[in-house]
N, CA, C and O of each residue as an XYZ file, in Angstrom:
592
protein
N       0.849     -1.177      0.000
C       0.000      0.000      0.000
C       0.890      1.234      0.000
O       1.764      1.440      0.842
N       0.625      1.952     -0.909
C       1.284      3.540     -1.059
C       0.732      4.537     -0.843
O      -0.024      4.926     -1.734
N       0.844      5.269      0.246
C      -0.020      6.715      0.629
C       0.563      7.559     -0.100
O       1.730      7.423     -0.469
N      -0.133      8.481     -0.383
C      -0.060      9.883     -0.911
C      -0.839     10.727     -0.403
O      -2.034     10.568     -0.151
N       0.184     12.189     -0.138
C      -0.426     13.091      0.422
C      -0.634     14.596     -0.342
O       0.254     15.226     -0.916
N      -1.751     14.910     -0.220
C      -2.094     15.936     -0.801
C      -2.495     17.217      0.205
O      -3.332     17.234      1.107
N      -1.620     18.269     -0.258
C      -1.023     19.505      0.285
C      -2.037     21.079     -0.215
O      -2.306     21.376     -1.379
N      -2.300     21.594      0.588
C      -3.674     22.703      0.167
C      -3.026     23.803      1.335
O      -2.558     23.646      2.463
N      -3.234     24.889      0.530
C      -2.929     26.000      1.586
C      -4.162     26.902      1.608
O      -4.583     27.252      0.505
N      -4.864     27.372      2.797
C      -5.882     27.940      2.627
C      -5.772     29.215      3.411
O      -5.314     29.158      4.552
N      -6.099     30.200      2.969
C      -6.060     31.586      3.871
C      -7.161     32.482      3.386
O      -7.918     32.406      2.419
N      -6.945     33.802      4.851
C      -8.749     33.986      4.674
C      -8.627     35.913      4.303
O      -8.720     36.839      5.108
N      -8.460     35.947      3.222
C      -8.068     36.925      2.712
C      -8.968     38.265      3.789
O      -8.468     39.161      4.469
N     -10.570     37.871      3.541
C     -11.608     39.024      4.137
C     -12.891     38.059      4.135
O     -13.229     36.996      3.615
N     -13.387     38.968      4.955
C     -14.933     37.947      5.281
C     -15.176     37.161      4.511
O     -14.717     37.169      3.369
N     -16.012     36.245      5.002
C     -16.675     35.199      4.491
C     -16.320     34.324      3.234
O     -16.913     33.443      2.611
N     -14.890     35.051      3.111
C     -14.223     33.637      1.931
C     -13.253     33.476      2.271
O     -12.714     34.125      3.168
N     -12.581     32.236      1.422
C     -11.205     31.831      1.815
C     -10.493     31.483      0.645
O     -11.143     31.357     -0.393
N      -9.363     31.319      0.631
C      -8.591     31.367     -0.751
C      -7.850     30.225     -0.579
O      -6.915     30.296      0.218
N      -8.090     29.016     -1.242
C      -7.523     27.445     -1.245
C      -6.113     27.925     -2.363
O      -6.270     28.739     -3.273
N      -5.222     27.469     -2.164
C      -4.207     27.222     -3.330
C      -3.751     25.994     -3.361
O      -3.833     25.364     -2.306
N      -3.184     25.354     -4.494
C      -2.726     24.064     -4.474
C      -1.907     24.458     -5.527
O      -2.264     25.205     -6.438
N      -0.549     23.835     -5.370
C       0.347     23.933     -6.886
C       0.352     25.602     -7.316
O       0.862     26.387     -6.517
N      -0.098     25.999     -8.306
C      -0.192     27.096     -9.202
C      -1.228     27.473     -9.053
O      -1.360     28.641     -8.685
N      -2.621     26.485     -9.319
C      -3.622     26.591     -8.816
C      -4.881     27.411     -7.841
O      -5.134     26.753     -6.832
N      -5.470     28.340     -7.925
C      -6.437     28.701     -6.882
C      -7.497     29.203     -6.999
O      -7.741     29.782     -8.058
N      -8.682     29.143     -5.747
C      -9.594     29.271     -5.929
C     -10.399     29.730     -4.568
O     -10.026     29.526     -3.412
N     -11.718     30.471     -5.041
C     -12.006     30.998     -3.546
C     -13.005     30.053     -2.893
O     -13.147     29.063     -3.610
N     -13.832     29.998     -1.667
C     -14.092     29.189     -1.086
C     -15.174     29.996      0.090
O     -14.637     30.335      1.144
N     -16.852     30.336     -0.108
C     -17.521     30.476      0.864
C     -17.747     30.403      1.968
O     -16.781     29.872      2.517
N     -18.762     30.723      2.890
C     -19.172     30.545      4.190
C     -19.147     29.146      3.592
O     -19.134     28.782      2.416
N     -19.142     28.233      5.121
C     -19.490     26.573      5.103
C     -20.587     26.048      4.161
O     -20.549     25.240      3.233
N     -21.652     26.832      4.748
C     -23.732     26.817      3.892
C     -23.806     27.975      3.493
O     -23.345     28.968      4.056
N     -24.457     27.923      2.381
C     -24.808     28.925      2.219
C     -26.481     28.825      1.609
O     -26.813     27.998      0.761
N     -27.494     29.902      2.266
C     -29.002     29.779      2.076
C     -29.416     30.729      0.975
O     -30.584     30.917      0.633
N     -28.094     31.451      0.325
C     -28.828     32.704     -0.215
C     -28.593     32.227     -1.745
O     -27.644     31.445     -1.805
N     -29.058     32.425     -2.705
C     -28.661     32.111     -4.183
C     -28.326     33.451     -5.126
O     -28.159     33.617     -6.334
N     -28.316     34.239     -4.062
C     -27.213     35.307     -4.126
C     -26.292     35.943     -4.420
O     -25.906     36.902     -5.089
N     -25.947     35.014     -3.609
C     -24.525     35.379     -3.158
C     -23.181     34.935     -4.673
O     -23.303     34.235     -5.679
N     -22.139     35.668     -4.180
C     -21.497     35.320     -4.969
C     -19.935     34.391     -4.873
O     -18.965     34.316     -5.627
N     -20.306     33.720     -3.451
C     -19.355     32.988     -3.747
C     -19.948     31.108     -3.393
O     -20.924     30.671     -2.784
N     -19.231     30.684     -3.848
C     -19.228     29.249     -3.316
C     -19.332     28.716     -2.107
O     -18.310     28.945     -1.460
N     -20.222     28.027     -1.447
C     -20.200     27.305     -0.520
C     -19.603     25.982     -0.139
O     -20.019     24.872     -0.472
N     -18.442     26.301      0.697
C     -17.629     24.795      1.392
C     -18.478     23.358      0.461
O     -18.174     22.737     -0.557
N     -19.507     23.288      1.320
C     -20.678     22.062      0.836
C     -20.783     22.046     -0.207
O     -20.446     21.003     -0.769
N     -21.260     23.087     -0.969
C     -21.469     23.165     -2.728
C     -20.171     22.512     -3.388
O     -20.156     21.471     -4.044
N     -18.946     23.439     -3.044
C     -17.770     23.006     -3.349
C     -17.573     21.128     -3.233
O     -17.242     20.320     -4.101
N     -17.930     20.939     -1.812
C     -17.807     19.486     -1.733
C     -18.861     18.097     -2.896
O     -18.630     17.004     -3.413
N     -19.832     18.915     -2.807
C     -20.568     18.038     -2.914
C     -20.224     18.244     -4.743
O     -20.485     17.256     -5.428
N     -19.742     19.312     -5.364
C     -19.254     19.655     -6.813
C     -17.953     18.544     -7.171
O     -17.631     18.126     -8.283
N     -17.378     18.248     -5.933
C     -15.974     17.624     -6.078
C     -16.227     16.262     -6.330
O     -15.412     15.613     -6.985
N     -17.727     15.513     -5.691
C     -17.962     14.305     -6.170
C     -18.495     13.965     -7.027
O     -18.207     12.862     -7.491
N     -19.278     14.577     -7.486
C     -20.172     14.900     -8.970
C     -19.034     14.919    -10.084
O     -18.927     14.093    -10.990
N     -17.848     16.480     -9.753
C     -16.807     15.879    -10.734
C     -15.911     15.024    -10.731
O     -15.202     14.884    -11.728
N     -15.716     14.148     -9.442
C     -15.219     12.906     -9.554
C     -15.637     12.045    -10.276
O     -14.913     11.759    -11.230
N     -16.660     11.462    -10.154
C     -17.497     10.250    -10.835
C     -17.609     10.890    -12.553
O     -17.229     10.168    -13.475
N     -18.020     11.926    -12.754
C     -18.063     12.235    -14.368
C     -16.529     12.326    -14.743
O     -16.320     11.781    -15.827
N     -15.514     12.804    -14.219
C     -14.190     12.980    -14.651
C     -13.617     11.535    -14.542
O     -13.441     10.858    -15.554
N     -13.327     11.074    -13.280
C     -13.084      9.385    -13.416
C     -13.932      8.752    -14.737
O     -13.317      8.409    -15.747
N     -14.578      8.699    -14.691
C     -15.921      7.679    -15.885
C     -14.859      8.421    -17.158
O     -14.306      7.410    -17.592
N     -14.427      9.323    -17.775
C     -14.006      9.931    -18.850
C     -12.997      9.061    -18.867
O     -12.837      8.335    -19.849
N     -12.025      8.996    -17.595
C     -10.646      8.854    -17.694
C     -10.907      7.508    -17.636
O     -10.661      7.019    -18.739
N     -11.354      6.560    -16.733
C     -11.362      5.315    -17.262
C     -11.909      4.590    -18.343
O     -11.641      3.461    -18.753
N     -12.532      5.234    -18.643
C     -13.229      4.601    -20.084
C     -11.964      5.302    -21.495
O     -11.880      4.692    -22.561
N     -11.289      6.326    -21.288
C     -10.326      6.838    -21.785
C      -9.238      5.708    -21.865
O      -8.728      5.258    -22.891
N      -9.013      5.376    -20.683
C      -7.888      4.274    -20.430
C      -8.538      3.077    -21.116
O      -7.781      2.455    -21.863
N      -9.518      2.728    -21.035
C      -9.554      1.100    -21.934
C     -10.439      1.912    -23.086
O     -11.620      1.566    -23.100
N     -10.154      2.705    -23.838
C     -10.780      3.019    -25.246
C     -11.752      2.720    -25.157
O     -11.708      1.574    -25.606
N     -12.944      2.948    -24.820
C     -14.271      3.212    -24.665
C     -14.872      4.441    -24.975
O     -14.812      5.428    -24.242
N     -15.488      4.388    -26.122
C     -16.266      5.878    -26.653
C     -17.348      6.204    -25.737
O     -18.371      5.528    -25.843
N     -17.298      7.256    -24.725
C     -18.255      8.048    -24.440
C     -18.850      9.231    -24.972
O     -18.119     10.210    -25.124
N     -19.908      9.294    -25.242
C     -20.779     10.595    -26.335
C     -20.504     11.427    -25.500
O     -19.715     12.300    -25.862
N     -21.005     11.478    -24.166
C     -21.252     13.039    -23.249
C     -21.673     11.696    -21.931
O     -21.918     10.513    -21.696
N     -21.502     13.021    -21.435
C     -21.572     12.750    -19.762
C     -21.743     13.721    -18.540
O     -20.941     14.642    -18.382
N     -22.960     13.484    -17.534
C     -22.842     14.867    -17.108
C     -23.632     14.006    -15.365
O     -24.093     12.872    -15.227
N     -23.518     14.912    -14.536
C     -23.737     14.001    -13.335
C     -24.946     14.926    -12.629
O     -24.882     15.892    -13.390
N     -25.858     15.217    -11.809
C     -26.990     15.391    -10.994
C     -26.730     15.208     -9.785
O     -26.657     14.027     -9.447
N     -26.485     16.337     -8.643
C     -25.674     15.543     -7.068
C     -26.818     16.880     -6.135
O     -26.850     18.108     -6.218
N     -27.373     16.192     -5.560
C     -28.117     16.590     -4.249
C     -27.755     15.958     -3.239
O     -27.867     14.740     -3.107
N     -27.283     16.735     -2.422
C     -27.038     16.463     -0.619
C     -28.095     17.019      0.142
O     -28.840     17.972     -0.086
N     -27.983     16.000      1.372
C     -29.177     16.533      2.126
C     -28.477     16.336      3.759
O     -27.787     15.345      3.998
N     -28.683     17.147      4.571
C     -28.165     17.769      5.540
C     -28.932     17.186      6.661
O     -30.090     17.020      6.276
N     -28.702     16.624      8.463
C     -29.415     15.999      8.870
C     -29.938     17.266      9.875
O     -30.774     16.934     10.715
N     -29.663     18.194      9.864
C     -29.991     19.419     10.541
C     -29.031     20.485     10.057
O     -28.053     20.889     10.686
N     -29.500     20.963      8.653
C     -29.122     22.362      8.813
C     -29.415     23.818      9.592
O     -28.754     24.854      9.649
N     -30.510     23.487     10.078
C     -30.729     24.975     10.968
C     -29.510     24.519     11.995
O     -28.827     25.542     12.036
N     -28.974     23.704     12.703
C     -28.052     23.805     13.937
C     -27.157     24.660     13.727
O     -26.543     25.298     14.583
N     -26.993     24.732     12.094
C     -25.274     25.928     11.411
C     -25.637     27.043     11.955
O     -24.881     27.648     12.716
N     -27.234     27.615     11.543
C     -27.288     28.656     11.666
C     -27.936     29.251     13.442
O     -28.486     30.322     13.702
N     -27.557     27.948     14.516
C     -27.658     28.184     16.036
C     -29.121     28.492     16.286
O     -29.496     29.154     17.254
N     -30.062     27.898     15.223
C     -31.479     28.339     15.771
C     -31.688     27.902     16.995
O     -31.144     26.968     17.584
N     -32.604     28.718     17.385
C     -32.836     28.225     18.939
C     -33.638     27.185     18.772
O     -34.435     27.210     17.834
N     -33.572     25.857     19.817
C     -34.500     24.824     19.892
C     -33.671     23.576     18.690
O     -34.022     22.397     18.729
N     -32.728     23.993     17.830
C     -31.851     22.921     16.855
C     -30.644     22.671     17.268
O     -29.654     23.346     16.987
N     -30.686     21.030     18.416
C     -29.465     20.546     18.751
C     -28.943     19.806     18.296
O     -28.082     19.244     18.972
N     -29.190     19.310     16.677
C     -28.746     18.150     15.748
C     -27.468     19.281     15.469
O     -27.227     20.451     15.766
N     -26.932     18.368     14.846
C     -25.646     18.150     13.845
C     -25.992     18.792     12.371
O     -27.125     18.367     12.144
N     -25.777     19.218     11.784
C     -25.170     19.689     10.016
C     -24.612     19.013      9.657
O     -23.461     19.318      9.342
N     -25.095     17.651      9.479
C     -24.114     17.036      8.896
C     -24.586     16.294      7.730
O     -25.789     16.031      7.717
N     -23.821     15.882      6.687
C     -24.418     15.372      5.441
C     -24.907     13.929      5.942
O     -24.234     12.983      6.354
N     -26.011     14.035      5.809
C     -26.856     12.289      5.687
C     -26.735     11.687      4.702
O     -26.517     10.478      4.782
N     -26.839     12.341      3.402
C     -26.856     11.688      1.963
C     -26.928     12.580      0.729
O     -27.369     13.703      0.483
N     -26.387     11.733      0.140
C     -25.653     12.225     -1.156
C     -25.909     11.604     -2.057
O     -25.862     10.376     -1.997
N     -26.198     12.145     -2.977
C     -27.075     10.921     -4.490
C     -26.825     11.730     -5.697
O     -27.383     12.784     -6.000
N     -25.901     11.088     -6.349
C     -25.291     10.881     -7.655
C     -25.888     10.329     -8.742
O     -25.911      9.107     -8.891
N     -26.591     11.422     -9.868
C     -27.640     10.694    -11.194
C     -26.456     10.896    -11.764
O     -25.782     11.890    -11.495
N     -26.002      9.799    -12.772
C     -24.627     10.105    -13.600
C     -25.488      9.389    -15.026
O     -25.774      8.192    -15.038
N     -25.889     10.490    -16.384
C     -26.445     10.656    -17.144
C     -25.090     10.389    -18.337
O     -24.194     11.219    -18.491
N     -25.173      9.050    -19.121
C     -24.071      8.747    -19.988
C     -24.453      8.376    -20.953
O     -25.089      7.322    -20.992
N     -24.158      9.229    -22.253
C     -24.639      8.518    -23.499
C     -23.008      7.733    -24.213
O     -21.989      8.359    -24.505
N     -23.194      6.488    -24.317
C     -22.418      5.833    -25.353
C     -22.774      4.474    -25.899
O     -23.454      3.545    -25.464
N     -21.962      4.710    -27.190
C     -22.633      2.926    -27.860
C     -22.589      1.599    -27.634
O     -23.120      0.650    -28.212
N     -21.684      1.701    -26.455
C     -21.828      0.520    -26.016
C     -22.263      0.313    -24.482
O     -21.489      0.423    -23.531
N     -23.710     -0.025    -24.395
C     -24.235      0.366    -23.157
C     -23.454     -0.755    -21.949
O     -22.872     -0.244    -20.992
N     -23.497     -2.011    -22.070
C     -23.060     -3.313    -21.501
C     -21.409     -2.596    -20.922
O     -20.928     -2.499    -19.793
N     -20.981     -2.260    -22.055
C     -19.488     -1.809    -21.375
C     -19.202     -1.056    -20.597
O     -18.219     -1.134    -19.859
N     -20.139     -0.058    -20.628
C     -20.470      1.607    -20.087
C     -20.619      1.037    -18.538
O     -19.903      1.298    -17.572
N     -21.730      0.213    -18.609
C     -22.119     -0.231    -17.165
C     -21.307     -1.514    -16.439
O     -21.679     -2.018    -15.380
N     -20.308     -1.883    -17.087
C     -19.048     -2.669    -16.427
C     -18.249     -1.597    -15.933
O     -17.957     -1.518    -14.740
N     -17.787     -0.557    -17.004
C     -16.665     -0.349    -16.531
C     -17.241      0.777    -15.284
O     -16.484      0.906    -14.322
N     -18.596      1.619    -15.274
C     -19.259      2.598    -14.263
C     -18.310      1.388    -12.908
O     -17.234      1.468    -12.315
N     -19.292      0.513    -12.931
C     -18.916     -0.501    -11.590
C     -17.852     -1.063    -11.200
O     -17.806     -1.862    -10.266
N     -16.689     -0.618    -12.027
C     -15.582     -0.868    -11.685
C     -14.800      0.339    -11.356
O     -13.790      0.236    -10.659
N     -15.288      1.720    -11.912
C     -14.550      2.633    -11.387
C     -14.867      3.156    -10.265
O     -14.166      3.934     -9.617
N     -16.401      2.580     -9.862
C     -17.211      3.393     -8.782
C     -15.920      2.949     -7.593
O     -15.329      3.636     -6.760
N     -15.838      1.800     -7.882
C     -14.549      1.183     -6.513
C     -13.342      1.789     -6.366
O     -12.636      1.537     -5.389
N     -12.925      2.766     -7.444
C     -11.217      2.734     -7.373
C     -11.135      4.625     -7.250
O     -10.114      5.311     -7.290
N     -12.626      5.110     -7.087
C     -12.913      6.800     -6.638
C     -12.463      6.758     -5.405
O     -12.719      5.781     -4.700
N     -11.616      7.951     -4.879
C     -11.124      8.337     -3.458
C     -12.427      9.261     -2.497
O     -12.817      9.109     -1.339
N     -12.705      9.921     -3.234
C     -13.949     10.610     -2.301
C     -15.417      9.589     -2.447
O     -16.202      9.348     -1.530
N     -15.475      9.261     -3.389
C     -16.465      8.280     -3.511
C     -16.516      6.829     -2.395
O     -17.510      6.351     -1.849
N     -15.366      6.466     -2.326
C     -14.934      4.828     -1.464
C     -14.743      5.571      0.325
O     -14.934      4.924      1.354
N     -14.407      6.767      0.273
C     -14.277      7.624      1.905
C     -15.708      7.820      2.317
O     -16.107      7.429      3.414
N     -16.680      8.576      1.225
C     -17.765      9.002      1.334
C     -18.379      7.569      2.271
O     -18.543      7.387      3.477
N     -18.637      6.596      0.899
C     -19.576      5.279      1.272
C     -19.492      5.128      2.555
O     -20.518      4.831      3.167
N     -18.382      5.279      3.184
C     -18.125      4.514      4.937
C     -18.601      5.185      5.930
O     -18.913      4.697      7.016
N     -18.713      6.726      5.507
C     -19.773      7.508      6.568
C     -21.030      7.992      6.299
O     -21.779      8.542      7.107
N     -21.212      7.797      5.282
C     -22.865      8.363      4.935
C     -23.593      7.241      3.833
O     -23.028      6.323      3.239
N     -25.275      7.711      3.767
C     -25.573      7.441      2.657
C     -25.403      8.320      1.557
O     -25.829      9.463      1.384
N     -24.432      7.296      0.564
C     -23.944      7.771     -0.826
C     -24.426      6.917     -1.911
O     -23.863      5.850     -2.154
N     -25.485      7.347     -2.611
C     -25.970      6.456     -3.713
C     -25.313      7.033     -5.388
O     -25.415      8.204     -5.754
N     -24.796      6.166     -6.047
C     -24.271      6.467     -7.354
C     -24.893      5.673     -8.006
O     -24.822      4.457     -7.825
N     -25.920      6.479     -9.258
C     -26.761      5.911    -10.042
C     -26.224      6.236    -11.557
O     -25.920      7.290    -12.115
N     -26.238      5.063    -11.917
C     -25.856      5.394    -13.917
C     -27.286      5.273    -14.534
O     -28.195      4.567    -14.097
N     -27.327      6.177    -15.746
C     -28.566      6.319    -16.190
C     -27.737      6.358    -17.458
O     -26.836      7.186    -17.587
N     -28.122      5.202    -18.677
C     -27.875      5.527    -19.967
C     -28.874      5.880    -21.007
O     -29.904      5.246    -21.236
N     -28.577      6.668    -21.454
C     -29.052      7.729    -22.707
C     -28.467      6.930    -23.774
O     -27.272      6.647    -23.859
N     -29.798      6.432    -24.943
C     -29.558      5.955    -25.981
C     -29.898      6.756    -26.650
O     -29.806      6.623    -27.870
C-alpha cells in the first residue's frame, strides 16, 4: 500500500471567503452553507458536494479513456441533504448536527456501447477516493442512467 499526500494551503483573505491554493492553482471558497442564491461565492458544501459529482463524471471519462471506450457526453446530478441544517445557523431549539446524511449521484451517460459503459461505471465506482471515503460515513448512492 502507497499513501499519498495531498497539500492545500488555505487563507482567509476578508470575510466570508477563503482562498484554497494548491500547486499554481487557486480558488475561492464560501461561508461553510450557504441559504442565499445570491450570493457570490461558493459554498464549502457546494464546493464538496461539486468535487464528487466531478469525480465520478471525470473518473468515468478517464477510465473509459484508459480502456478506449467511446463516451458521447456525460454529465452528473448531485443533491445532498443535511441531517440538521438549521443547527449551522444556532437556531434556537436545533441541537442536531449539520451534517451530510446523503448524497445521491444521477450520472447521465450517453455511449454505444451500453453493456461496457455499465461494467466499466462498476468498476470505477470502486477505485474513486472521495467516492470509497464518502460510502463509509454516509448514505452515498451512485446511479448510472444511460441515454440511448
Amino acid at each position: 500500500m502507497t499513501a499519498i499526500t495531498i497539500s492545500l494551503r488555505v487563507t482567509a483573505p476578508g470575510p466570508a471567503i477563503a482562498r484554497v491554493s494548491v500547486g499554481r492553482r487557486h480558488f475561492s471558497v464560501g461561508r461553510p452553507i450557504e441559504f442565499d442564491d445570491a450570493s457570490p461565492n461558493v459554498a464549502a458544501l457546494e464546493y464538496a458536494l461539486g468535487a464528487v459529482g466531478g469525480e465520478v463524471v471525470n473518473g468515468l471519462r478517464e477510465f473509459a479513456h484508459r480502456r478506449r471506450l467511446a463516451i458521447d457526453a456525460v454529465e452528473a446530478l448531485v443533491t445532498g441533504e443535511l441531517e440538521d441544517g438549521l443547527a449551522y445557523l444556532e437556531v434556537i431549539g436545533e441541537s442536531g448536527r449539520p451534517r451530510i446524511r446523503r448524497i445521491a449521484v444521477k450520472v447521465f451517460v450517453a455511449s454505444a456501447d451500453d453493456k461496457a459503459t455499465r461494467a466499466l461505471f462498476d468498476e470505477m465506482i470502486e477505485r474513486l477516493p472521495l467516492v470509497s471515503t464518502l460510502r463509509k460515513s454516509l448514505d452515498l448512492d451512485v446511479e448510472l442512467v444511460e441515454m440511448s
